[in-house]
LUMDRENKE-766865 format. One record per atom (N, C-alpha, C, O): residue number from 1; residue in three letters; atom name; x, y, z. Coordinates in Angstrom, 2 decimals. Each point is the difference from the previous one (the first is absolute). Layout:
// LUMDRENKE-766865
<seq = NUM	type = ALA	atom = CA	east = X	north = Y	up = Z>
...
END
This chain:
// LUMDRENKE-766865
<seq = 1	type = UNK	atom = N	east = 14.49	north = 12.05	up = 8.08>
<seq = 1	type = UNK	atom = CA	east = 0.12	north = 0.49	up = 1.35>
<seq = 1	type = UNK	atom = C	east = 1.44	north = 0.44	up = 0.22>
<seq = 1	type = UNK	atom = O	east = 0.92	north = -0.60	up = -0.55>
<seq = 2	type = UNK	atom = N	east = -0.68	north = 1.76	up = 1.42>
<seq = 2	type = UNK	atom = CA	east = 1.35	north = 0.79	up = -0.19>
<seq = 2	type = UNK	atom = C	east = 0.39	north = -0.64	up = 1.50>
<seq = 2	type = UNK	atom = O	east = -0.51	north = -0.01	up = 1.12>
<seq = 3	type = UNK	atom = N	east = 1.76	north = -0.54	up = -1.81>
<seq = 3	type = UNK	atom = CA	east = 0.73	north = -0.71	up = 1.22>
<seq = 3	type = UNK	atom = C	east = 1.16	north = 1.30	up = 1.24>
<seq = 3	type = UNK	atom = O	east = 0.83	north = 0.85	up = -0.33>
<seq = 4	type = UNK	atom = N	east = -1.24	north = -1.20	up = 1.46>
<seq = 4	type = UNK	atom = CA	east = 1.12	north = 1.35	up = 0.62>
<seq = 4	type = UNK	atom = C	east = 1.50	north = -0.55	up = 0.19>
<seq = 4	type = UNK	atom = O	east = 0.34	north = -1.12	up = 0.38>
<seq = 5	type = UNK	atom = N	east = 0.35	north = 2.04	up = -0.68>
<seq = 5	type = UNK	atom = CA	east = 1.53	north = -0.14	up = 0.38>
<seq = 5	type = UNK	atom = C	east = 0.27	north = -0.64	up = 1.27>
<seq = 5	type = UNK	atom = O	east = -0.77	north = 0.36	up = 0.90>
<seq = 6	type = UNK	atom = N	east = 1.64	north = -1.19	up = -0.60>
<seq = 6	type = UNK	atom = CA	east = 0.24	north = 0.07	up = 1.19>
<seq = 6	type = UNK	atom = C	east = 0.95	north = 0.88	up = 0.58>
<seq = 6	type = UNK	atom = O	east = 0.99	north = -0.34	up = -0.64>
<seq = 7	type = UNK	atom = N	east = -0.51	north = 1.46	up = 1.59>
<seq = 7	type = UNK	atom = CA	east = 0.36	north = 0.51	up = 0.67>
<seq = 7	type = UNK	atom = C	east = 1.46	north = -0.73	up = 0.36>
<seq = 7	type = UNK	atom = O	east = 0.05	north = -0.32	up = 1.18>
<seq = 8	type = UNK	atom = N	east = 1.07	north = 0.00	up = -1.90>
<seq = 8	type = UNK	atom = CA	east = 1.29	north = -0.72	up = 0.98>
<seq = 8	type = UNK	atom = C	east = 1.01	north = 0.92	up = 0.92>
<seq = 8	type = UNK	atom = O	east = 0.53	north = 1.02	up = -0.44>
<seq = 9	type = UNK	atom = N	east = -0.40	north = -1.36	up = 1.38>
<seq = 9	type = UNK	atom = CA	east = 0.82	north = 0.76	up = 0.34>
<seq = 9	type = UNK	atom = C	east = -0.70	north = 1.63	up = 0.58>
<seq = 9	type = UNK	atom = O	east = 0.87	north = 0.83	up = 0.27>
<seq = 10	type = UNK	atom = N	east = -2.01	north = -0.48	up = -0.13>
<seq = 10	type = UNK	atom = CA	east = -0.76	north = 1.01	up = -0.04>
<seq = 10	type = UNK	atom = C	east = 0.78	north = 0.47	up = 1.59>
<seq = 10	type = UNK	atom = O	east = 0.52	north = 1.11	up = 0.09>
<seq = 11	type = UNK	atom = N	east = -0.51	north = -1.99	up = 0.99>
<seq = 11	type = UNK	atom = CA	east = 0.16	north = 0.41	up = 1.47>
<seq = 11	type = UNK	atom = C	east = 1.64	north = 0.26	up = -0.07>
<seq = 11	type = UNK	atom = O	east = 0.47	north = 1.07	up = 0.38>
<seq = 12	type = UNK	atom = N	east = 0.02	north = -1.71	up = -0.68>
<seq = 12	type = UNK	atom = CA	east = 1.77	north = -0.22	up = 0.20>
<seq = 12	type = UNK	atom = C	east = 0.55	north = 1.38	up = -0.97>
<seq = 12	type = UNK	atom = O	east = 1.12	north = 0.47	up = 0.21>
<seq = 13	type = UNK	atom = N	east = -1.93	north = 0.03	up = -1.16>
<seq = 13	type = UNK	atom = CA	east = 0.60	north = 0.62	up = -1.08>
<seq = 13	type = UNK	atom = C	east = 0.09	north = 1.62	up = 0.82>
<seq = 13	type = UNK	atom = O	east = 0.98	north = 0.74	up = 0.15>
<seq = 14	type = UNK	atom = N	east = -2.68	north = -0.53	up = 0.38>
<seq = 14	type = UNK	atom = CA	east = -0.74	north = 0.98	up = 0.43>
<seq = 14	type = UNK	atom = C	east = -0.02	north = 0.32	up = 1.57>
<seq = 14	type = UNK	atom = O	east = -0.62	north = 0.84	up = 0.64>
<seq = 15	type = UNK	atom = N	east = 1.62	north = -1.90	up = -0.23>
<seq = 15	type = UNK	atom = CA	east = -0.09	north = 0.12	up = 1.97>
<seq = 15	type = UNK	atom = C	east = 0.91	north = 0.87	up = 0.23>
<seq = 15	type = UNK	atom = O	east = 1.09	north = -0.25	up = -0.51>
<seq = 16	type = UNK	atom = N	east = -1.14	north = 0.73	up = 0.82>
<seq = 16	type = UNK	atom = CA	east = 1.48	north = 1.22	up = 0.62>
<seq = 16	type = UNK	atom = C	east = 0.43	north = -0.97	up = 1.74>
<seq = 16	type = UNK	atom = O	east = -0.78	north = -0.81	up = 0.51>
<seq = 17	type = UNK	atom = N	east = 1.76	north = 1.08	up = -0.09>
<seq = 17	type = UNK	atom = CA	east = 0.95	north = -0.64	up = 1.16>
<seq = 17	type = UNK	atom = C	east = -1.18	north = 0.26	up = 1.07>
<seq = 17	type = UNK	atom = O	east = -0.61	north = 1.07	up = 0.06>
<seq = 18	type = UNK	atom = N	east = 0.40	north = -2.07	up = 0.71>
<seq = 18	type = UNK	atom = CA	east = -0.71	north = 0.75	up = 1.41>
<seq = 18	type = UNK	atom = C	east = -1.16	north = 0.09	up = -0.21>
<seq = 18	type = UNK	atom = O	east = -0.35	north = -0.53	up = -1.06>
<seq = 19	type = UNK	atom = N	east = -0.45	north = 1.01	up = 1.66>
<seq = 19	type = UNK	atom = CA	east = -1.36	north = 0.44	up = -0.27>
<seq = 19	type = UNK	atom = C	east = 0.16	north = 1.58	up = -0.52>
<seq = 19	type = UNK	atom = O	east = -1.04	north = 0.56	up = 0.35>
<seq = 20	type = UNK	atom = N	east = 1.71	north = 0.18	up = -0.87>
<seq = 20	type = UNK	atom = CA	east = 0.24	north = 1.39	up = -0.25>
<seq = 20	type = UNK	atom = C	east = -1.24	north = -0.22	up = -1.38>
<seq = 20	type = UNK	atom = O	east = 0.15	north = 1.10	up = -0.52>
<seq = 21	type = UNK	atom = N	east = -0.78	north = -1.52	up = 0.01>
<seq = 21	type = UNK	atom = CA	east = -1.07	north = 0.13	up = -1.21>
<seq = 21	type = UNK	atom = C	east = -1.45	north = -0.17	up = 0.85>
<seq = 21	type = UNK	atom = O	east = -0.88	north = 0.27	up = -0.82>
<seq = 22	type = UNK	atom = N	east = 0.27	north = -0.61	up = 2.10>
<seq = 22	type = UNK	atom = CA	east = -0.69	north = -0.42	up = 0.51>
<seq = 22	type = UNK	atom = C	east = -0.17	north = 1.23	up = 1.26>
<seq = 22	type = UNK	atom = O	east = -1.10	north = 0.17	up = 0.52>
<seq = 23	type = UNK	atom = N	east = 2.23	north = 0.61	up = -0.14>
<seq = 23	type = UNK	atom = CA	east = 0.07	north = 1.07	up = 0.71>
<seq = 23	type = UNK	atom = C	east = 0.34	north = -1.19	up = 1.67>
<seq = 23	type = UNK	atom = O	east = 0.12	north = -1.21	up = 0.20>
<seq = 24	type = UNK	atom = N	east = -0.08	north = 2.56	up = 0.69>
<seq = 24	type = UNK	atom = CA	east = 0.36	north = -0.45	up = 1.51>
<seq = 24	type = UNK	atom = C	east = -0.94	north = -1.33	up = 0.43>
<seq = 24	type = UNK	atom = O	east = -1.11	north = -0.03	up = -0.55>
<seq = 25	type = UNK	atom = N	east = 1.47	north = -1.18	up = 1.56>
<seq = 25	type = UNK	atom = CA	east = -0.96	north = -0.52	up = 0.65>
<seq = 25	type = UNK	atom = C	east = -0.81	north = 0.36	up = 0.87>
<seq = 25	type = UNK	atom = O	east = 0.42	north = 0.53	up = 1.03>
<seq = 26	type = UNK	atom = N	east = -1.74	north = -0.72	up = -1.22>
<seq = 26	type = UNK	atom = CA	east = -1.16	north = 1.11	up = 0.93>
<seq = 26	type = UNK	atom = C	east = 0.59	north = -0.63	up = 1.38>
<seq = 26	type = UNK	atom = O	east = 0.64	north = -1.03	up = 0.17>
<seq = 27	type = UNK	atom = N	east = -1.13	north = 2.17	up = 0.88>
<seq = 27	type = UNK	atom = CA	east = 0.02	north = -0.01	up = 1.17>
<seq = 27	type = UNK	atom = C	east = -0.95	north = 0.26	up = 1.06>
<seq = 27	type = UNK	atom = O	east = -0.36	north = 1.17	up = 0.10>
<seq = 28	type = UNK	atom = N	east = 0.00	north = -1.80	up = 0.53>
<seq = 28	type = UNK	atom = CA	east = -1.26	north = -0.04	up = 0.80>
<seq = 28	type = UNK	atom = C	east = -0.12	north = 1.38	up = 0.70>
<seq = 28	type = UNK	atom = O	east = 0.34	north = 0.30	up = 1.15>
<seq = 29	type = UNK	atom = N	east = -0.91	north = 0.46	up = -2.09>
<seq = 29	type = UNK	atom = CA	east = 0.10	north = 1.63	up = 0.99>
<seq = 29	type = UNK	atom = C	east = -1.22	north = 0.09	up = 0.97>
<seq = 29	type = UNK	atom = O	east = -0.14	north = 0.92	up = 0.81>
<seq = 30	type = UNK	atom = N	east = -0.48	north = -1.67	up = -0.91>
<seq = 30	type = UNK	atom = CA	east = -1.13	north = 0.02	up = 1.51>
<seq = 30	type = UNK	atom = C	east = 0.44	north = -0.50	up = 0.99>
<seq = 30	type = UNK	atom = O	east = -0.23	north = 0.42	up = 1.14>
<seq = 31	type = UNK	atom = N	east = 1.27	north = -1.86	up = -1.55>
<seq = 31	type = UNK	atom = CA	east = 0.59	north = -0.49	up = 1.05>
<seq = 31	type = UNK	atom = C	east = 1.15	north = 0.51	up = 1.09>
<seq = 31	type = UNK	atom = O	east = 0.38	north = -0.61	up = 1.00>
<seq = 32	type = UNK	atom = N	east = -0.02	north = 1.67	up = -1.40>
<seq = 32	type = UNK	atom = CA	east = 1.60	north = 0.64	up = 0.82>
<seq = 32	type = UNK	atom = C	east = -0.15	north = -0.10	up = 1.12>
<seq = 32	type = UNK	atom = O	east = -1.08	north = 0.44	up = 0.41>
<seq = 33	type = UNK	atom = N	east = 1.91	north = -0.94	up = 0.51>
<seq = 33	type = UNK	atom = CA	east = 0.19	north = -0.58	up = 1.34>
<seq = 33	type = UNK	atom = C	east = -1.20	north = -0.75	up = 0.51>
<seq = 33	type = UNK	atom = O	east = -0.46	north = 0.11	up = 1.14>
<seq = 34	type = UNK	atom = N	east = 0.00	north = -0.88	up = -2.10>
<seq = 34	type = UNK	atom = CA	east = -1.25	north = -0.86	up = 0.38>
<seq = 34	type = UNK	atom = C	east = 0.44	north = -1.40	up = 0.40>
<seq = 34	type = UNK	atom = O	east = -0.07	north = -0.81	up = -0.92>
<seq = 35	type = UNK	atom = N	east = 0.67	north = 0.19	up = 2.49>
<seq = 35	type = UNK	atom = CA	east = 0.01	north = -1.35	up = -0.22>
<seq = 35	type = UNK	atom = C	east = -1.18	north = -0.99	up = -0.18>
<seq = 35	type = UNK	atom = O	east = 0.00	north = -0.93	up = -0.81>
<seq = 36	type = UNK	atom = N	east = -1.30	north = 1.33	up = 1.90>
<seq = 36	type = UNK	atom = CA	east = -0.86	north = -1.01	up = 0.31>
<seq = 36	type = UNK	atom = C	east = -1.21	north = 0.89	up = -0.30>
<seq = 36	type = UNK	atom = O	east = -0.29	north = 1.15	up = 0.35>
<seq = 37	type = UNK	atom = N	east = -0.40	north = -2.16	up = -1.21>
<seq = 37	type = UNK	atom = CA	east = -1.77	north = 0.70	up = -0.81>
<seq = 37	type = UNK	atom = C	east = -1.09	north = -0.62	up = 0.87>
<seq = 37	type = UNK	atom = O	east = -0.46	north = -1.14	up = 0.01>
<seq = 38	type = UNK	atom = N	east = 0.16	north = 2.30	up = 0.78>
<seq = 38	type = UNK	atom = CA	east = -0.82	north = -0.72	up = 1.23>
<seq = 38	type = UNK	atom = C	east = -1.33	north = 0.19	up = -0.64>
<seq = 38	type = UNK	atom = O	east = 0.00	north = 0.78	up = -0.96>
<seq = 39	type = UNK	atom = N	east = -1.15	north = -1.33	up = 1.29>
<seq = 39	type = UNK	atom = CA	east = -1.54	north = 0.44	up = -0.58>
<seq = 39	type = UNK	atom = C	east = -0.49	north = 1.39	up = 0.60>
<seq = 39	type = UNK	atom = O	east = -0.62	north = 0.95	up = -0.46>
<seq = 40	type = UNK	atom = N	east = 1.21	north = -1.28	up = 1.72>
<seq = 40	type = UNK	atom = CA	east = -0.62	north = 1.38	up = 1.07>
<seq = 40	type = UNK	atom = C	east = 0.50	north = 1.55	up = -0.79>
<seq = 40	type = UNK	atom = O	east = -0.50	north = 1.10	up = 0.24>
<seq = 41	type = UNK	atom = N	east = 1.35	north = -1.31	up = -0.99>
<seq = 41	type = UNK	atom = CA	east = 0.90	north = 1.14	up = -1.23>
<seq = 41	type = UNK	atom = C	east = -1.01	north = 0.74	up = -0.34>
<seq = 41	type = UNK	atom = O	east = 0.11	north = -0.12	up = -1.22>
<seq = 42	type = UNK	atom = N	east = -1.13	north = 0.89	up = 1.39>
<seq = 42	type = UNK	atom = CA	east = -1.14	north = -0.05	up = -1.15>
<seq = 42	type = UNK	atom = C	east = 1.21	north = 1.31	up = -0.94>
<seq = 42	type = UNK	atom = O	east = 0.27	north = -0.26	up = -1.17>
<seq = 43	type = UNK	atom = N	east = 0.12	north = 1.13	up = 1.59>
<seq = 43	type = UNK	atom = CA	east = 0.59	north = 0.97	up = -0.74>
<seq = 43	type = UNK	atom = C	east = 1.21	north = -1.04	up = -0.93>
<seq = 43	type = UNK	atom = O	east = 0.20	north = 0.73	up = -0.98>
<seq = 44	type = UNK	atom = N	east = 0.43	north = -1.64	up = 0.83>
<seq = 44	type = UNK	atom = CA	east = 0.86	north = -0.38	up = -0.92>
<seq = 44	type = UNK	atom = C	east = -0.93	north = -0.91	up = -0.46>
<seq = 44	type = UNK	atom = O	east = 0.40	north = -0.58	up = -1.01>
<seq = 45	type = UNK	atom = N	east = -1.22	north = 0.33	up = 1.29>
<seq = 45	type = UNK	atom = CA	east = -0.57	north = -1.00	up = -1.12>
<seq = 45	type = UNK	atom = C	east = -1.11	north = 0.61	up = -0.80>
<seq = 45	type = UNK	atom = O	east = -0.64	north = -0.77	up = -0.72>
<seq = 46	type = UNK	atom = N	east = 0.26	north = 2.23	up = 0.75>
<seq = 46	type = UNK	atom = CA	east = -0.81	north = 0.76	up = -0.80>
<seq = 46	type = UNK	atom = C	east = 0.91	north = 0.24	up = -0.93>
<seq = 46	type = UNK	atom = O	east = -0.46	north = 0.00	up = -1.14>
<seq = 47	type = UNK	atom = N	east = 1.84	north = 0.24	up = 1.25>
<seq = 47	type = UNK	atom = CA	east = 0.88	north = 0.40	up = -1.41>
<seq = 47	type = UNK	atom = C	east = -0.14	north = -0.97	up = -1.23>
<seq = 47	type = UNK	atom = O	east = 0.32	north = 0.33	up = -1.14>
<seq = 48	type = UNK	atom = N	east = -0.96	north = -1.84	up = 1.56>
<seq = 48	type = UNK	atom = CA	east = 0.26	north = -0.85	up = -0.97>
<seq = 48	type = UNK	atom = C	east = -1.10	north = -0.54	up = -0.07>
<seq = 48	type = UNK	atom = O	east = -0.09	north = -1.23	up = 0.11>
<seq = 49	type = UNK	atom = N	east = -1.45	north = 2.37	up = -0.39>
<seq = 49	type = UNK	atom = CA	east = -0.75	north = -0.48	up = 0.18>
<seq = 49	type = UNK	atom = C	east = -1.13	north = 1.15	up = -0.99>
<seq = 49	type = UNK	atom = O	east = -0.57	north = 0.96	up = 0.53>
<seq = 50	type = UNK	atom = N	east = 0.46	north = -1.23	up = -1.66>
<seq = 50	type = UNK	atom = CA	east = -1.05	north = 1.45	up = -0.73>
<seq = 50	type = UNK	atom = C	east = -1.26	north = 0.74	up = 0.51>
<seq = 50	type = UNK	atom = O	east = -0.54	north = -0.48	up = 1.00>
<seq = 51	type = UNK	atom = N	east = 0.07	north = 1.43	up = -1.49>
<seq = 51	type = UNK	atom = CA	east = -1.01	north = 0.27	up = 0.60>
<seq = 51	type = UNK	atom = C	east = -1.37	north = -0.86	up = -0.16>
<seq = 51	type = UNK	atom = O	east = -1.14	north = 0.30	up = 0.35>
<seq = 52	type = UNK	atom = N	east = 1.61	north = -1.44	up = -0.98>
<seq = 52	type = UNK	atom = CA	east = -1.26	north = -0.98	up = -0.52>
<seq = 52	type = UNK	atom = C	east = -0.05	north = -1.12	up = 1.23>
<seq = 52	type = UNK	atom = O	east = -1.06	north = -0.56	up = 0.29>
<seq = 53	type = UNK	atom = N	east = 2.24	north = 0.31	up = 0.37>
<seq = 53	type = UNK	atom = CA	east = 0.62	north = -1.09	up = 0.59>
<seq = 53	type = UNK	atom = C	east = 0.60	north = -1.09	up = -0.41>
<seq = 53	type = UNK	atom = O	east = -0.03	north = -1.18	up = 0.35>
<seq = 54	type = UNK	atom = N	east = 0.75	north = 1.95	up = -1.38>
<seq = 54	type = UNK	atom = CA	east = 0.54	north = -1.54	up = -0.87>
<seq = 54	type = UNK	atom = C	east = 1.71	north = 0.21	up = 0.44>
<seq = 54	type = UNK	atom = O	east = 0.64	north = 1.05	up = -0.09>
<seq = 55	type = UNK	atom = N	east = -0.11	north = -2.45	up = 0.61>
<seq = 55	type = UNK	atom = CA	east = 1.10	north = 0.02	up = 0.26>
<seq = 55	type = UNK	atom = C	east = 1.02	north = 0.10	up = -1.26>
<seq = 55	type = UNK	atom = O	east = 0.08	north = -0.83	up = -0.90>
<seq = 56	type = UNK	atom = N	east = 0.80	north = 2.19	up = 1.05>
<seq = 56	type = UNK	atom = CA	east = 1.00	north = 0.05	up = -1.17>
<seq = 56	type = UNK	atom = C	east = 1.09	north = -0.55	up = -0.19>
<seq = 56	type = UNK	atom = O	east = 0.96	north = 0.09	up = 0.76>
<seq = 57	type = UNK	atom = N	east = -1.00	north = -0.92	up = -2.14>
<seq = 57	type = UNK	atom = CA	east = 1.26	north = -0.90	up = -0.39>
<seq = 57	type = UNK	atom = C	east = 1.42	north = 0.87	up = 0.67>
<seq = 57	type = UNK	atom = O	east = 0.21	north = 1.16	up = 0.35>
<seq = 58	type = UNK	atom = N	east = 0.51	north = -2.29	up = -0.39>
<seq = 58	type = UNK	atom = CA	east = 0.98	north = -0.11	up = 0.27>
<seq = 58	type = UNK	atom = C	east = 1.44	north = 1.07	up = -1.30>
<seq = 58	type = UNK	atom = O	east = 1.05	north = 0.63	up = 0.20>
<seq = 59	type = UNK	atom = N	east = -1.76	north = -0.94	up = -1.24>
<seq = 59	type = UNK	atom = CA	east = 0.94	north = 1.13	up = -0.84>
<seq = 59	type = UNK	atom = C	east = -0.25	north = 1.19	up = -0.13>
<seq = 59	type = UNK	atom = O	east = 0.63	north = 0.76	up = -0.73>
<seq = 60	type = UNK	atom = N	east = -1.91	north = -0.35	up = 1.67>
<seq = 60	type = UNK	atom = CA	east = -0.53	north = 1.40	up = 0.26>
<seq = 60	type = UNK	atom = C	east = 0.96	north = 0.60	up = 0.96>
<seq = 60	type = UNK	atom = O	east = 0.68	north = 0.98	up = -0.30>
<seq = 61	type = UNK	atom = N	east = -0.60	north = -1.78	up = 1.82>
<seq = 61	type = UNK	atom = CA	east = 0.43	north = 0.08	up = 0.90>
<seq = 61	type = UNK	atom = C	east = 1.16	north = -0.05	up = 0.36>
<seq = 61	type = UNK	atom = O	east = 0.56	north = 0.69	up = 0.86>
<seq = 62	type = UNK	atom = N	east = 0.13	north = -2.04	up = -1.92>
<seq = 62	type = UNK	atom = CA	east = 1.44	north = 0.56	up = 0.31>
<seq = 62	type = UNK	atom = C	east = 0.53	north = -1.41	up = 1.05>
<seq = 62	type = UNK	atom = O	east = 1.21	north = -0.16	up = 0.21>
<seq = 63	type = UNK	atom = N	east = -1.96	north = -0.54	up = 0.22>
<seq = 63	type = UNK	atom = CA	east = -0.19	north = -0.93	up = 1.20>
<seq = 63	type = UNK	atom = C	east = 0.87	north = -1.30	up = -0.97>
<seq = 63	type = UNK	atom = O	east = -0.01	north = -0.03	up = -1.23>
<seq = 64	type = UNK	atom = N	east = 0.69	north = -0.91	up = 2.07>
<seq = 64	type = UNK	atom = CA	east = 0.29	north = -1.27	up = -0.08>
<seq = 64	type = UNK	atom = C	east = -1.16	north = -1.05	up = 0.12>
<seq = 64	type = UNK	atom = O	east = -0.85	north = 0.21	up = 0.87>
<seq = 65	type = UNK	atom = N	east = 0.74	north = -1.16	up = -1.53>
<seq = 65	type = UNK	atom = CA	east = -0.47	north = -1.27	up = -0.23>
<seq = 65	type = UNK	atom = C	east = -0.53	north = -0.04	up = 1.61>
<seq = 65	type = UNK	atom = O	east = -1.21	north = 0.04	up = 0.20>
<seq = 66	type = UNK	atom = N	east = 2.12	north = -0.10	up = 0.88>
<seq = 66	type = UNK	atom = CA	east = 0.13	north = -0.18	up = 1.18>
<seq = 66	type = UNK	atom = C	east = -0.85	north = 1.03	up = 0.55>
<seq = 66	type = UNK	atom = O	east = -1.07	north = -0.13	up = 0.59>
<seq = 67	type = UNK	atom = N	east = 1.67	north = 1.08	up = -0.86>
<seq = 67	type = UNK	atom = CA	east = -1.14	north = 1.06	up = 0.69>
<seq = 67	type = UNK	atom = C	east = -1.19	north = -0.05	up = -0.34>
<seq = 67	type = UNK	atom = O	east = -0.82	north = -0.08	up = 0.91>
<seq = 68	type = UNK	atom = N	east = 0.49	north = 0.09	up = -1.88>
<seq = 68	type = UNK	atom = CA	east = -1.12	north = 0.16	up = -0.84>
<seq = 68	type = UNK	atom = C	east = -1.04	north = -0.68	up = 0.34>
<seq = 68	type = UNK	atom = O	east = -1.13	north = 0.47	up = -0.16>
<seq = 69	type = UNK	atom = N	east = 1.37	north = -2.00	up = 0.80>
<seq = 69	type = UNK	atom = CA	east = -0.68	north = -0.69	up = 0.51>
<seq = 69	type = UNK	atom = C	east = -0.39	north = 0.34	up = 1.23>
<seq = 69	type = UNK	atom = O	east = -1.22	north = -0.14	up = 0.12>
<seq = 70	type = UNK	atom = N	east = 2.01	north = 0.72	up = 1.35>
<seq = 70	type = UNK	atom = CA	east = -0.10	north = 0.34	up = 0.95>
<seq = 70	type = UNK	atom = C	east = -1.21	north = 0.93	up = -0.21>
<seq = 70	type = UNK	atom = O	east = -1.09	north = -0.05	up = 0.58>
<seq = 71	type = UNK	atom = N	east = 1.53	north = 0.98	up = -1.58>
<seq = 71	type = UNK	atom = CA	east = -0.65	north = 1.03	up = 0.11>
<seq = 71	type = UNK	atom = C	east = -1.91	north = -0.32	up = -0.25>
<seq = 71	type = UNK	atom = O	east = -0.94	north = 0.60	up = 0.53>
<seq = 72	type = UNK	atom = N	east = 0.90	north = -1.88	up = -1.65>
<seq = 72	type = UNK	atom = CA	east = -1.07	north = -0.76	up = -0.10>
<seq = 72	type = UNK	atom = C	east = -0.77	north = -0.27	up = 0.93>
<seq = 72	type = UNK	atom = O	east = -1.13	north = 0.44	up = 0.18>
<seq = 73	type = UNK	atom = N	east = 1.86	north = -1.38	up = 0.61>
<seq = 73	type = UNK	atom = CA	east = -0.39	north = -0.49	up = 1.57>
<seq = 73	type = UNK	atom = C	east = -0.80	north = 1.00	up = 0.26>
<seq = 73	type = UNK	atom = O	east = -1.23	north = -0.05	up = -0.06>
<seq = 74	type = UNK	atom = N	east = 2.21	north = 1.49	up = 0.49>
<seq = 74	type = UNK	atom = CA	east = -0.21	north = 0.67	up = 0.78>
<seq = 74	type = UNK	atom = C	east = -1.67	north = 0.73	up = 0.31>
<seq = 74	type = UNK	atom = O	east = -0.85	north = -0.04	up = 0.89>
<seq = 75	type = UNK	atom = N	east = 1.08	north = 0.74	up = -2.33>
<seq = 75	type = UNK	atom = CA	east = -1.18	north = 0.61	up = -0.55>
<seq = 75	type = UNK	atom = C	east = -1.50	north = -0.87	up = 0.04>
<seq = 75	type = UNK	atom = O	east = -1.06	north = 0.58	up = 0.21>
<seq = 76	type = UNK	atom = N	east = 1.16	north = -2.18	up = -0.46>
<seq = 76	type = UNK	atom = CA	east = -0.92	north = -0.96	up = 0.36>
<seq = 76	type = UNK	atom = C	east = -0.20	north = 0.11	up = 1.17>
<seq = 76	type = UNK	atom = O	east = -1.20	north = 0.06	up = 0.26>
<seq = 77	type = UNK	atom = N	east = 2.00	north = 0.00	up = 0.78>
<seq = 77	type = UNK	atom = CA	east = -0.25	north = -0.45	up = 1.37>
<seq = 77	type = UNK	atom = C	east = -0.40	north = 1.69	up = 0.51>
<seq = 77	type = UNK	atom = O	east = -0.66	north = 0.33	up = 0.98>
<seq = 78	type = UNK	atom = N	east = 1.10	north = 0.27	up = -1.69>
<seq = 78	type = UNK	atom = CA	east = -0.63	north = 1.68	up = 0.47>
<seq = 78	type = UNK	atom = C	east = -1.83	north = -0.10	up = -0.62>
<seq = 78	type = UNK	atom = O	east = -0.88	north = 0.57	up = 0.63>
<seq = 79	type = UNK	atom = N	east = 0.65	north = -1.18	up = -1.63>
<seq = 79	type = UNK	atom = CA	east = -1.51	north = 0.03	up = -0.45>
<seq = 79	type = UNK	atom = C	east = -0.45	north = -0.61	up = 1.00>
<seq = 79	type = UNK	atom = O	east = -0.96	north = 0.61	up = 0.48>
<seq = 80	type = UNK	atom = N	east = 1.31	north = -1.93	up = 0.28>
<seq = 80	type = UNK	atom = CA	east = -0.68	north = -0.61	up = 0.45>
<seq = 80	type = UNK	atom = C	east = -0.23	north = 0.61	up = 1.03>
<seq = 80	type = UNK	atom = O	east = -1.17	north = 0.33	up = 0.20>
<seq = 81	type = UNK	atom = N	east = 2.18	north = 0.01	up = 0.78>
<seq = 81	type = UNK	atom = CA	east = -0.35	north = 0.98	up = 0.74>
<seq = 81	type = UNK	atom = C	east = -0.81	north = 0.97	up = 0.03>
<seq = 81	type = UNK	atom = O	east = -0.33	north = 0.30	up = 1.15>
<seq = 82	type = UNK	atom = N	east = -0.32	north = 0.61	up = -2.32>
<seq = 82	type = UNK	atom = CA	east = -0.49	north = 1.12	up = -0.20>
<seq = 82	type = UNK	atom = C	east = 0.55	north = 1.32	up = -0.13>
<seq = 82	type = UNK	atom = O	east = -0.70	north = 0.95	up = -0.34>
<seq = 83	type = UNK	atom = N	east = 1.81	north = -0.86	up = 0.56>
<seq = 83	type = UNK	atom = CA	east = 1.16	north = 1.04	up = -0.02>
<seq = 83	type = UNK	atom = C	east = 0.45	north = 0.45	up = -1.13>
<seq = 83	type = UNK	atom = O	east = 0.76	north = 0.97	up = -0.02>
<seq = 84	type = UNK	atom = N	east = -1.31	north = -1.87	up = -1.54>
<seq = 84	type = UNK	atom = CA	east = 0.33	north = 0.36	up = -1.00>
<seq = 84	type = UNK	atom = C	east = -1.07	north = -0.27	up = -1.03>
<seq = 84	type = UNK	atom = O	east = -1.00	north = -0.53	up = 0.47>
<seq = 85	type = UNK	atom = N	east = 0.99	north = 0.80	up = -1.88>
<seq = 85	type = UNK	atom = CA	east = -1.71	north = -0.07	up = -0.75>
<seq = 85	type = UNK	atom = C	east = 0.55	north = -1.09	up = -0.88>
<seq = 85	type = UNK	atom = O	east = -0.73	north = -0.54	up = -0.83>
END
């Protein structure tokens, strides 16, 4: 059985300074001047929402941990309502 190398040093050797190998940190471009994710939103909460109705991750979107959840809420409490599929 062929044993694998281990990798030493693979991250430290191959990281460049910064995130400059990983490119810019995403930015919530649906969110711009968005403070408060109301349910009644139906137009901002269709942006994060497919034509299937599946709510889109968060590395699609661009959204924080934080947001991301709001935006969860949101879209739930818009189904329940009926305002959203």
């Amino acid at each position: 059985m062929a044993m694998r190398r281990k990798k030493e040093g693979f991250r430290a050797k191959n990281a460049k300074k910064g995130n400059e190998e990983f490119g810019e940190k995403k930015k919530p471009r649906h969110l711009e001047g968005v403070r408060d994710i109301d349910p009644h939103d139906y137009d901002l909460l269709r942006r994060f929402v497919t034509t299937h109705g599946k709510i889109l991750p968060a590395r699609l979107t661009g959204a924080t941990a934080k947001q991301q959840r709001q935006i969860q809420h949101a879209i739930r409490r818009a189904r329940v309502m009926g305002m959203l599929p």
